[in-house]
BADOMAR-178641 format. One line per 3 residues: number of its first residue (from 1); their letters; for each residue x, y, z of N, C-alpha, C. Coordinates in steps of 0.05 Angstrom, whole numbers, plus 32768, in hexadecimal, padded with zeros to 4 digits. Atoms other than C-alpha are relative to their C-alpha. Layout:
N
NUM> A> X Y Z X Y Z X Y Z | ...
//
This chain:
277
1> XXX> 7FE8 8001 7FEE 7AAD 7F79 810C 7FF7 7FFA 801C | 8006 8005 7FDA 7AAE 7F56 8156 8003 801E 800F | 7FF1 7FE9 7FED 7AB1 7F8C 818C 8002 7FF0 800B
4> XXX> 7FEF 8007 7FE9 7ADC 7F79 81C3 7FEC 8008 8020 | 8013 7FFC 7FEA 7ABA 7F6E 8202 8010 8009 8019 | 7FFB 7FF0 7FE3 7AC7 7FA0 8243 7FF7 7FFB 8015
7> XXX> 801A 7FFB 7FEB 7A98 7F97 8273 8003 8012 801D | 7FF0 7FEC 7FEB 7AB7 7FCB 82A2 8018 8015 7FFD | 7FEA 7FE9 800B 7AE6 8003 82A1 8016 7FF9 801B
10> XXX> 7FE9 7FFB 7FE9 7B25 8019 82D1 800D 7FDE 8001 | 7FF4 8010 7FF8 7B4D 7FE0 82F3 7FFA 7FE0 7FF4 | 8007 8013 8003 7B22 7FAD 82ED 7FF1 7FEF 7FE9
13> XXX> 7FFE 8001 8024 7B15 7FB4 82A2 801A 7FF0 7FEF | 7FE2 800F 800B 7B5B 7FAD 8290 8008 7FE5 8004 | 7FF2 801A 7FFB 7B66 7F74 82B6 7FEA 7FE9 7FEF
16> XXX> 800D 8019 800E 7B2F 7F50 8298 800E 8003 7FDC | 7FF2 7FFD 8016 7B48 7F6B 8252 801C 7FF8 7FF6 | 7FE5 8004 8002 7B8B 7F57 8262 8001 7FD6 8007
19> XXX> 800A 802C 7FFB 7B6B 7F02 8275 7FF7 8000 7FE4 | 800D 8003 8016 7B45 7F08 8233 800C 8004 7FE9 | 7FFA 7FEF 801F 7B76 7F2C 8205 7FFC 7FEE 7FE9
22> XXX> 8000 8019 800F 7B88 7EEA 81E5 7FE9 7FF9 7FE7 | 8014 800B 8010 7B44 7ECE 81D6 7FEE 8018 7FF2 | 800E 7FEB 800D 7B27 7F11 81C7 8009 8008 7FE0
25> XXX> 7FEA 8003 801C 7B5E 7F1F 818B 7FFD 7FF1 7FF5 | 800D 8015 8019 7B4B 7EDE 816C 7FE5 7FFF 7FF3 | 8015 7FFC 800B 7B0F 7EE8 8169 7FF2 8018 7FF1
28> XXX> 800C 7FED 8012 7B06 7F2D 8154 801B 8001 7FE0 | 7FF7 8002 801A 7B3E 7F1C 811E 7FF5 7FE9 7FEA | 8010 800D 8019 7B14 7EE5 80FC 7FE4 8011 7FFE
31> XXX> 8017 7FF0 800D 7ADE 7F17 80F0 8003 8007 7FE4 | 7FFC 7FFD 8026 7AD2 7F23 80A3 8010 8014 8000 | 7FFC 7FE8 8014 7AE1 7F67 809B 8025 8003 8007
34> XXX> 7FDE 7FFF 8001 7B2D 7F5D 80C5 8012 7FE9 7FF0 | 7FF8 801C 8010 7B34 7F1A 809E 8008 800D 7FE0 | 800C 7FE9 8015 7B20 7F43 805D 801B 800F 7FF9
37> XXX> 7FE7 7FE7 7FFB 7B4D 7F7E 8070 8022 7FE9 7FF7 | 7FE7 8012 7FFD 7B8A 7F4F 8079 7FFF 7FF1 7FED | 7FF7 8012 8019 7B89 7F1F 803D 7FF9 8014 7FED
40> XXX> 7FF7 7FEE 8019 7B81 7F61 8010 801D 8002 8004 | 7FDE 7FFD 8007 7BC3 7F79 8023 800B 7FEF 8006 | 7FF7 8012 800A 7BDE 7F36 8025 8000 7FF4 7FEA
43> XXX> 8005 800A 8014 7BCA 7F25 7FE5 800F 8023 7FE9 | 8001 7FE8 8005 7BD7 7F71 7FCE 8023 8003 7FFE | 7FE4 8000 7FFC 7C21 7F70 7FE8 800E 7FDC 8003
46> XXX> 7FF4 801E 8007 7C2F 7F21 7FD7 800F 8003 7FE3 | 7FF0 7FF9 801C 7C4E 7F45 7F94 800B 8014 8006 | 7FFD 7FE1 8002 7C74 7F80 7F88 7FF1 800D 7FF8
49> XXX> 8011 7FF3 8005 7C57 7FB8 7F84 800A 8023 7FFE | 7FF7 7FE8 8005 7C69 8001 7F6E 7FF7 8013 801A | 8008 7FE3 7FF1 7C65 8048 7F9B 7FEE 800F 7FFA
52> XXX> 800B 7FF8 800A 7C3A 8062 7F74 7FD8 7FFD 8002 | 8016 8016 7FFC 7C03 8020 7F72 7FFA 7FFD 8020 | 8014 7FF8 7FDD 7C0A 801F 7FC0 7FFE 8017 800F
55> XXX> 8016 7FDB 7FF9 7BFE 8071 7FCA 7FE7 7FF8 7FFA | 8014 7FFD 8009 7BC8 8067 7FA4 7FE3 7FDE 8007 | 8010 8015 7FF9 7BA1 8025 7FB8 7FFA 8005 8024
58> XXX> 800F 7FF3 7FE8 7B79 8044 7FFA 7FFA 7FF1 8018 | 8009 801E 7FEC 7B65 8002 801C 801B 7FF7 8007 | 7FE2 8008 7FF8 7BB1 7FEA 8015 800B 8016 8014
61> XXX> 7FF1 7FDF 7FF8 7BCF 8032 8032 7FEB 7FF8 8024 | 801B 8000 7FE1 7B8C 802F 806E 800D 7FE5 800D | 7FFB 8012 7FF2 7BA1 7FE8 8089 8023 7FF2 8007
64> XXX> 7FE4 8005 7FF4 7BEE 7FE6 8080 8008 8019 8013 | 8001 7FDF 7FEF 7BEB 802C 80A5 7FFD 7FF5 801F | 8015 8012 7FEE 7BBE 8006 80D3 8012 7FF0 8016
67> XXX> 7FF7 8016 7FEA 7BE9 7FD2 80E8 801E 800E 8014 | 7FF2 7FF5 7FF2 7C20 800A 80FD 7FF3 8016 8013 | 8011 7FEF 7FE7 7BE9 802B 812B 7FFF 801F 7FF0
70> XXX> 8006 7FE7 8010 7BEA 8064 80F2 7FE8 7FFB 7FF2 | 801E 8000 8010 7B99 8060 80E1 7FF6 8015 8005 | 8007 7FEF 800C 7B80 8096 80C7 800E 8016 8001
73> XXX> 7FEA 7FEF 800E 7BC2 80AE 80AF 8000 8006 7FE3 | 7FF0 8007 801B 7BB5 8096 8066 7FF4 8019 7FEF | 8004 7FDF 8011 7B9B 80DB 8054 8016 8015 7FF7
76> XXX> 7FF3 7FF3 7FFB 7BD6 80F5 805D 8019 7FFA 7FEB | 7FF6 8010 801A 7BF0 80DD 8016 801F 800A 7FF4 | 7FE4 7FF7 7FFE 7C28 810F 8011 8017 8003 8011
79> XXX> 7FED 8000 7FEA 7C46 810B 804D 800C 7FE6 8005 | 7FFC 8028 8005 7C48 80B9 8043 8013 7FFA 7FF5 | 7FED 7FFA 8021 7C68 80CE 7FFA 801D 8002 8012
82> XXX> 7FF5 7FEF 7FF6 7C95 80F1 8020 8016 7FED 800F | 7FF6 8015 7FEB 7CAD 80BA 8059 8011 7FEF 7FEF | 7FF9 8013 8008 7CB1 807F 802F 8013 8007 7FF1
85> XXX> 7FE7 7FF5 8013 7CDB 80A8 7FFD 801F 8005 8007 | 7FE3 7FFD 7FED 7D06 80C1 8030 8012 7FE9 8004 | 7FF8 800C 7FEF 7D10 8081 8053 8013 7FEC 7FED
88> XXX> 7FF3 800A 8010 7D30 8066 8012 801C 800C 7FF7 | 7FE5 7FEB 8000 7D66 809A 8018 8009 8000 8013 | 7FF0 8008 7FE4 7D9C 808A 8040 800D 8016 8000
91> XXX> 7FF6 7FE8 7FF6 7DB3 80CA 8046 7FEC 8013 800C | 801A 7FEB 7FFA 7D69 80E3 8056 8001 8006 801F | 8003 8001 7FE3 7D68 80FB 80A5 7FE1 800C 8008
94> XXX> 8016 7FF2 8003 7D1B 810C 8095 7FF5 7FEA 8020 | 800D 8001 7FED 7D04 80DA 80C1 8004 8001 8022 | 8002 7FFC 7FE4 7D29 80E0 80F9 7FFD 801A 800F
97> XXX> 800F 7FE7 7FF3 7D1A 811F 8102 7FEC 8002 8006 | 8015 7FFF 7FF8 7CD9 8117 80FD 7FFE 7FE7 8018 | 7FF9 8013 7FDF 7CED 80E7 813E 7FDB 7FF1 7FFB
100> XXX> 801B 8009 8007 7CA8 80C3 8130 8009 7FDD 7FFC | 7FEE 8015 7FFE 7CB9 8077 8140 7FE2 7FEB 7FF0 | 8010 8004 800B 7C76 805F 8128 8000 7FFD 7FD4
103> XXX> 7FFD 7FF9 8018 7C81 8085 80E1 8019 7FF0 7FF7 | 7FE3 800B 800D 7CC8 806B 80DC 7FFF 7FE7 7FFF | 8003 8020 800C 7CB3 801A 80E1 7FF3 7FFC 7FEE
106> XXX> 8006 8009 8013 7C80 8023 80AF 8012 8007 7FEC | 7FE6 7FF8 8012 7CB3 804C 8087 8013 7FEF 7FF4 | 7FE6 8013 8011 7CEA 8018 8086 7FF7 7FEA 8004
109> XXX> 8005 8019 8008 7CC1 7FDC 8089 7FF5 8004 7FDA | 800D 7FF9 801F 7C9C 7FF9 8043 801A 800E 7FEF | 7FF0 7FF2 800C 7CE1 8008 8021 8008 8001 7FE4
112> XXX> 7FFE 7FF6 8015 7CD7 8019 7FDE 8019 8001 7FEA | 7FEC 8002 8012 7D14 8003 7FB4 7FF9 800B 7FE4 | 7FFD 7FF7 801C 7D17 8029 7F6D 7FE3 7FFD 8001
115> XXX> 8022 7FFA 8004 7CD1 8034 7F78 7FE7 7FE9 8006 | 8007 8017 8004 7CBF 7FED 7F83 7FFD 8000 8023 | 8004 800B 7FE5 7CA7 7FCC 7FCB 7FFB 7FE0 7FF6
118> XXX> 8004 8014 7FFC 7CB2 7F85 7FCF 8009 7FE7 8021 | 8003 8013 7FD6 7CA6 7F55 801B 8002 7FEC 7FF9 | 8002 8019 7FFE 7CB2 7F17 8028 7FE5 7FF4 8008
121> XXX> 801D 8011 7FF9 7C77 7EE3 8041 8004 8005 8017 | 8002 7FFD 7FEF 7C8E 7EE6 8082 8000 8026 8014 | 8010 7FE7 7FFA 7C88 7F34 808A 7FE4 8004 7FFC
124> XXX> 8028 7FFA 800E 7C41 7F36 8064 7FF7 7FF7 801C | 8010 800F 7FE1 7C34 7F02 80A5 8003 8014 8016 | 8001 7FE3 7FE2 7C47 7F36 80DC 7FF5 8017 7FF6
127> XXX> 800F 7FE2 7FFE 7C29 7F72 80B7 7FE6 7FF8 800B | 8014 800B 7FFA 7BF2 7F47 80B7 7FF2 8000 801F | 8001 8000 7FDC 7BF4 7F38 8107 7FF9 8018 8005
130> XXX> 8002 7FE2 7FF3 7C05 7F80 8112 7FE4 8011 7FF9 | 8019 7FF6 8007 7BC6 7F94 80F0 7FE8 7FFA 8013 | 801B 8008 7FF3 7B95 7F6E 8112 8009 800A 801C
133> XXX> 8003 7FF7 7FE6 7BAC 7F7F 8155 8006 8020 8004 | 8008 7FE2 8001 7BB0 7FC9 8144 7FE6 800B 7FF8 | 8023 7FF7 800C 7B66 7FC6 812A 7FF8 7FF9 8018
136> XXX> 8006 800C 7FF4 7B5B 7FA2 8161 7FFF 8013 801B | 7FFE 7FE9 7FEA 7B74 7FDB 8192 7FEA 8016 7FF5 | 800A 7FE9 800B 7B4D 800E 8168 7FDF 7FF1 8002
139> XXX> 801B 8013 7FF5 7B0D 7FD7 8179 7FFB 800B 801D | 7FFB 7FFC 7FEF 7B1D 7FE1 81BB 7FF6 8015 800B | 8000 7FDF 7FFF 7B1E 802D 81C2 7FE3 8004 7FFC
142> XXX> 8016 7FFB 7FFC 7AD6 802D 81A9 7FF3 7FF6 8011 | 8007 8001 7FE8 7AC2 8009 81E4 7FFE 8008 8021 | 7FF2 7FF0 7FF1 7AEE 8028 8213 8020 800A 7FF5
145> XXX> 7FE2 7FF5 8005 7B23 805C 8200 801C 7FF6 8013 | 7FF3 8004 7FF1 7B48 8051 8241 8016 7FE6 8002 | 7FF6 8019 8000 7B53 8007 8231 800C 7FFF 7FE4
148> XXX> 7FEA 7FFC 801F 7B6D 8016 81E9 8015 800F 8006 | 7FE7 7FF8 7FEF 7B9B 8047 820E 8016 7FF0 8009 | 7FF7 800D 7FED 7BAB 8012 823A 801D 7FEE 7FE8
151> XXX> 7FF5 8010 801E 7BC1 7FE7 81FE 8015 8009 7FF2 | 7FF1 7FF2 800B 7BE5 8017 81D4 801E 800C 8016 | 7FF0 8003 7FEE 7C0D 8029 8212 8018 7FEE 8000
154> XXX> 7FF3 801A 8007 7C21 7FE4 8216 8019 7FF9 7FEE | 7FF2 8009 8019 7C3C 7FD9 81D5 800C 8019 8001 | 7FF0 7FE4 8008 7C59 8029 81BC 8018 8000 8016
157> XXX> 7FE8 7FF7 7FEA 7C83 802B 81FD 8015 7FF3 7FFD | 7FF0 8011 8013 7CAD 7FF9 81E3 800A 8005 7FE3 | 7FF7 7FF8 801E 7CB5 8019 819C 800B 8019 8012
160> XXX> 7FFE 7FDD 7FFA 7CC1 8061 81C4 801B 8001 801A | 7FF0 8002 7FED 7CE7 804C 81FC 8020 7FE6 8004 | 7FF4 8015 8005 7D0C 8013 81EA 801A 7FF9 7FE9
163> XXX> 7FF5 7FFF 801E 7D3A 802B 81B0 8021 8002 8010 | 7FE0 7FF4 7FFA 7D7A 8039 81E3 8006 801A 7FFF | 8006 7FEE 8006 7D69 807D 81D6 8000 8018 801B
166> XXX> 8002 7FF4 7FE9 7D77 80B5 8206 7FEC 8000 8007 | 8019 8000 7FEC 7D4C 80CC 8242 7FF2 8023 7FEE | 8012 7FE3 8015 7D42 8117 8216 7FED 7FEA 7FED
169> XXX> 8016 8005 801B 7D2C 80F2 81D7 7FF2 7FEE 8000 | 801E 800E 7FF2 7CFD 80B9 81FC 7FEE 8017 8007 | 8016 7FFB 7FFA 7CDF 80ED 821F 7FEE 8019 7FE9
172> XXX> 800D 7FEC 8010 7CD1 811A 81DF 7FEA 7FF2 7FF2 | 8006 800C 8012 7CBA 80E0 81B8 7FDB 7FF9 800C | 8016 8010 7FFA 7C87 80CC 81EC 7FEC 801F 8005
175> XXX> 8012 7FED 7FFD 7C71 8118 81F2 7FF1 8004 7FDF | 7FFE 7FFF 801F 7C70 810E 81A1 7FDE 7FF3 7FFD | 8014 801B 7FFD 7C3E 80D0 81AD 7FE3 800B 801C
178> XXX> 8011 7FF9 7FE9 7C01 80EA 81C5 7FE8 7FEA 8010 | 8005 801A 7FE5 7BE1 80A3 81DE 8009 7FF6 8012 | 7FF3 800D 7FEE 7C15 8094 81FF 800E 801C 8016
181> XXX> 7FFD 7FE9 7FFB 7C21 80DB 8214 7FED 8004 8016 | 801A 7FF0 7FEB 7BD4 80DF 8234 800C 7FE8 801A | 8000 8014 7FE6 7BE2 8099 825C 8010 800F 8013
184> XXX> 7FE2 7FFE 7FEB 7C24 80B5 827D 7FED 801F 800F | 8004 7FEE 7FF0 7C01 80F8 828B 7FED 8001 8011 | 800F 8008 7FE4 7BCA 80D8 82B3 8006 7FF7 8015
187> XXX> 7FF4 8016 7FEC 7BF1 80A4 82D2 8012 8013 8015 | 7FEE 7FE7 7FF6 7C1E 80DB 82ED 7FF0 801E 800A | 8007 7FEE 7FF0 7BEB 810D 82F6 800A 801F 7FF8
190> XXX> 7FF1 7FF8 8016 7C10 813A 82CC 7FE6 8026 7FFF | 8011 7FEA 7FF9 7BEC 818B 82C8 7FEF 8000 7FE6 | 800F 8008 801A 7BB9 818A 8291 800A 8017 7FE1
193> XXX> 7FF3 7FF0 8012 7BDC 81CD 8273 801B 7FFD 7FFB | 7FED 8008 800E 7C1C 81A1 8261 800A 8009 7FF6 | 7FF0 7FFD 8021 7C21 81B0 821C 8007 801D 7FFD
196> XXX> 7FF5 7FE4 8010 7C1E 81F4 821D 801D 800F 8011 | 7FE5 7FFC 7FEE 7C62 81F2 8249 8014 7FFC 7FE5 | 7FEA 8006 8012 7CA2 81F4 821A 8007 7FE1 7FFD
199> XXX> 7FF7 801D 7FFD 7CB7 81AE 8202 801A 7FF4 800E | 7FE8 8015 7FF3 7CF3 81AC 822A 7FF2 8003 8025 | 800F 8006 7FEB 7CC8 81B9 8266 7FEB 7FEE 8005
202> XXX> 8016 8011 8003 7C96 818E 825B 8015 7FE7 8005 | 7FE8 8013 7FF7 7CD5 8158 8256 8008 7FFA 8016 | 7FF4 7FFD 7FE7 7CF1 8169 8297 7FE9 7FF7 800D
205> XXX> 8011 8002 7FF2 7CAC 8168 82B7 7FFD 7FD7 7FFB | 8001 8020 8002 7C9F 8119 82A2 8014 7FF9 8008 | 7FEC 800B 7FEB 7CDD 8107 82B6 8009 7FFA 801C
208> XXX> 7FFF 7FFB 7FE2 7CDE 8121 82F9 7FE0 7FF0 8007 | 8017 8012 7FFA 7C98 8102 82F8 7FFC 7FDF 800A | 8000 8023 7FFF 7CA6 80B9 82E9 801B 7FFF 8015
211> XXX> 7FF3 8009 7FF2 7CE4 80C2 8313 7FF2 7FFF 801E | 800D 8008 7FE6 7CB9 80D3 8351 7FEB 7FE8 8007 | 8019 8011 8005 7C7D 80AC 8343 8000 7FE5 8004
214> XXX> 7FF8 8026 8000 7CA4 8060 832F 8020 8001 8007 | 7FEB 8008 7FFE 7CE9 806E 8337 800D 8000 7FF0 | 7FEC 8006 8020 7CFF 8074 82F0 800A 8018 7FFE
217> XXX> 7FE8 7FED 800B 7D38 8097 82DC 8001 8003 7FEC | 7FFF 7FFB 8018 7D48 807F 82A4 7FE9 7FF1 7FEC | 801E 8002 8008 7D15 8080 8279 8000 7FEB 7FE6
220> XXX> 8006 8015 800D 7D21 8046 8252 7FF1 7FE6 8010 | 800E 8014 7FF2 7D11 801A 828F 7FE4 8007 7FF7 | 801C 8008 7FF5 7CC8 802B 8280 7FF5 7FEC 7FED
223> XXX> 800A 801A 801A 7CCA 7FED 8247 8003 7FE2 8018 | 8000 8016 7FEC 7CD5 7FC5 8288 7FE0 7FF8 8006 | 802A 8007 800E 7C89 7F9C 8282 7FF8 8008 802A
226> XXX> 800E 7FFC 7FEA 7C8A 7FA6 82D5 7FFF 8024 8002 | 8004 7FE0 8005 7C8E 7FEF 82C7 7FE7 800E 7FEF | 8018 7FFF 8009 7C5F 7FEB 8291 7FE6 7FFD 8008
229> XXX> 8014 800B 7FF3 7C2D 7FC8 82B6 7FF0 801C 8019 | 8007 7FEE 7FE5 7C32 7FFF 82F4 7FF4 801D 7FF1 | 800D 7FE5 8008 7C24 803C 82C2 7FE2 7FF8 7FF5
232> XXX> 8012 8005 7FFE 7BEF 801D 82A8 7FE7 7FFD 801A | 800B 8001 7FDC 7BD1 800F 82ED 7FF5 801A 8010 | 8007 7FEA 7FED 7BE0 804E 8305 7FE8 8014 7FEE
235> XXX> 801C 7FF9 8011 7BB5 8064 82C4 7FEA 8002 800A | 8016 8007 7FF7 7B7F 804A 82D1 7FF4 8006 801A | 8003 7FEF 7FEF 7B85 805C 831A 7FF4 801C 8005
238> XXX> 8003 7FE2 8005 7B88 80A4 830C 7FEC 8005 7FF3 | 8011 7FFF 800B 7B49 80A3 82E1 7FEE 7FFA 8011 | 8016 8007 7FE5 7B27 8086 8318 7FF7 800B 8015
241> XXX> 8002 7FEC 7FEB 7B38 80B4 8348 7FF5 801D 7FF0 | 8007 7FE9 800E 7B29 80F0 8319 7FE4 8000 7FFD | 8011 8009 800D 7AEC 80D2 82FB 7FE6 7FF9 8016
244> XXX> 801F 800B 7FED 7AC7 80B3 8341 8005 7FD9 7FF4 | 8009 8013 800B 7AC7 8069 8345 7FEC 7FEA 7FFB | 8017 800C 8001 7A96 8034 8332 7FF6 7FEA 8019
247> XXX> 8007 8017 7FF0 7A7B 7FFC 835D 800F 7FED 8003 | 7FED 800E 8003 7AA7 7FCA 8342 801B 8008 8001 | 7FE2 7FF9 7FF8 7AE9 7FF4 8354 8007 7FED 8015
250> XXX> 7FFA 800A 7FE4 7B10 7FD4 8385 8007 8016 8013 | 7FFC 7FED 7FE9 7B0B 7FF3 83CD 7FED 8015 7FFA | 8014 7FEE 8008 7ACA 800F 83B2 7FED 800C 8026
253> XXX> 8009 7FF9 7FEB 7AAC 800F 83F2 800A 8010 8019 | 7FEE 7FF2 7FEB 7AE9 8022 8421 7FFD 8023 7FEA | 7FF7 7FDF 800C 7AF0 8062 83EF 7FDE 800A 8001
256> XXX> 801B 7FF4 7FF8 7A9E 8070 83EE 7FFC 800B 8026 | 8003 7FFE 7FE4 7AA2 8073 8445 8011 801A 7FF9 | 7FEB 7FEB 7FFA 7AE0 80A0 843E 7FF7 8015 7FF9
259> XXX> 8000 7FF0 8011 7AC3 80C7 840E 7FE4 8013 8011 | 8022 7FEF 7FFD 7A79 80DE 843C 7FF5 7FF4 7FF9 | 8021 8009 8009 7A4B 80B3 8412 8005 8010 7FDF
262> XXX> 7FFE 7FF6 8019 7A66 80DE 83D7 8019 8006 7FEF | 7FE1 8004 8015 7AA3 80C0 83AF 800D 8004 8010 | 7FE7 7FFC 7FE8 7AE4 80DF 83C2 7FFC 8020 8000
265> XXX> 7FFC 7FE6 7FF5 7AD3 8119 83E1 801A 800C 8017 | 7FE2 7FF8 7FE9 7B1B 8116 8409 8016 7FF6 7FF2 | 7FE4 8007 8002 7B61 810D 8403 8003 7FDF 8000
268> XXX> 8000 801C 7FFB 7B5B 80CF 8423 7FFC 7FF0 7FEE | 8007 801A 8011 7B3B 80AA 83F2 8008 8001 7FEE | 7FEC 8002 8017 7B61 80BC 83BD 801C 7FEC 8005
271> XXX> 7FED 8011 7FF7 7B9E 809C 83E7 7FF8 7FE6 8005 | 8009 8022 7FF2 7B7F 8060 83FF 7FF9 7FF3 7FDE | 8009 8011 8023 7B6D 8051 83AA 801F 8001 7FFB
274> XXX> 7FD8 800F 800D 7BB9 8058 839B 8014 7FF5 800E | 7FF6 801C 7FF1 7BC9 8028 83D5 7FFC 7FE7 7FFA | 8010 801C 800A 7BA5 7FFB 83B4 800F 7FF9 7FE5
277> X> 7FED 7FFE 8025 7BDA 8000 836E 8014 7FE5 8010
//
């Protein structure tokens, strides 16, 4: 398998990751083993195929999982049982309870008629897509987590925020979603003992966050891509400032003076890095 090339972290990672995505994605999707991956279950799900036959076929279950950013869910064989079963019952309210927006597209894309799953060609082709560039994020991540963050961000905030969906049950979903959960609590700054606050406090607290922070209210704007773009940013930011930055930061030098000769040892230079957003 290609790894995806970083050559830098924080700001100026992303942005190269974000010039490259393109050619990077092509190329780590003609690698054997995502080529491989993808014409099994294209070839696998080019027929019907029972509930039963795809529980039980491990490679199929691992890479259609895969392409809904659920990898190394497919252990989880009863709880799968469970979904897809549901999601064939239109009276079932299993999955929306389990508010899980992830679980509920593979759910009712894989919908199991009388026991049976049959796709057209032109779905097989988008699971397909969706695969490689969810392996592709999970490529990523072993290079730099931050930039697979970055990624997943991207894309989920749009499945999580984007449904028309109140500002309660956006912000449960994204406390639900813990990748997209960590970005917002960096970017924001957010107290590191969060979680162990009640979940309707924890709610309130993001809210009032992103409203001071960008301005958002309502919390669907944050599928707006210039909104997306700024949490990301301020990500990365905030890691930088936490973390100490490298040589290649920008305003590496103005923030080393500010700092003594030793990072950010002030206020200051923490401000003068998120003047720079």
């Amino acid at each position: 398998m290609v790894q995806p090339a970083i050559p830098m972290s924080g700001l100026a990672g992303w942005s190269f990751l974000q010039t490259t995505y393109s050619r990077q994605l092509e190329t780590f999707s003609d690698s054997a083993s995502v080529k491989n991956d993808r014409a099994y279950m294209s070839e696998k799900l080019s027929s019907p195929i029972s509930l039963d036959d795809f529980m039980s076929d491990r490679r199929l279950l691992r890479v259609t999982m895969t392409a809904f950013d659920l990898a190394g869910e497919e252990w989880k064989g009863g709880f799968i049982r469970k979904a897809l079963e549901e999601a064939a019952n239109p009276d079932s309210t299993f999955l929306k309870r389990l508010n899980n927006p992830a679980y509920t597209k593979f759910a009712e894309t894989f919908a199991f008629k009388d026991g049976t799953l049959s796709l057209d060609v032109e779905k097989i082709d988008q699971l397909g897509e969706d695969f490689e560039t969810a392996a592709f994020r999970i490529a990523v991540g072993d290079v730099d987590e931050n930039m697979r963050l970055s990624l997943n961000y991207q894309q989920k905030i749009v499945d999580i925020a984007g449904t028309g969906a109140s500002n309660d049950a956006i912000a449960y979903r994204i406390l639900g979603n813990v990748p997209v959960k960590t970005v917002l609590e960096k970017a924001l700054n957010l107290p590191s003992d969060l979680s162990k606050q009640p979940i309707e406090k924890q709610a309130e607290m993001l809210r009032d966050k992103l409203s001071s922070a960008f301005g958002i209210s309502d919390l669907g704007d944050l599928v707006m891509p210039d909104n997306v773009d700024a949490v990301i940013r301020r990500f990365h930011v905030m890691e930088t400032v936490n973390n100490g930055p490298s040589a290649l930061t920008p305003g590496y030098t103005a923030l080393t003076l500010l700092g003594g000769g030793q990072g950010f040892g002030s206020i200051a230079s923490q401000n003068l890095f998120l003047s720079l957003l």
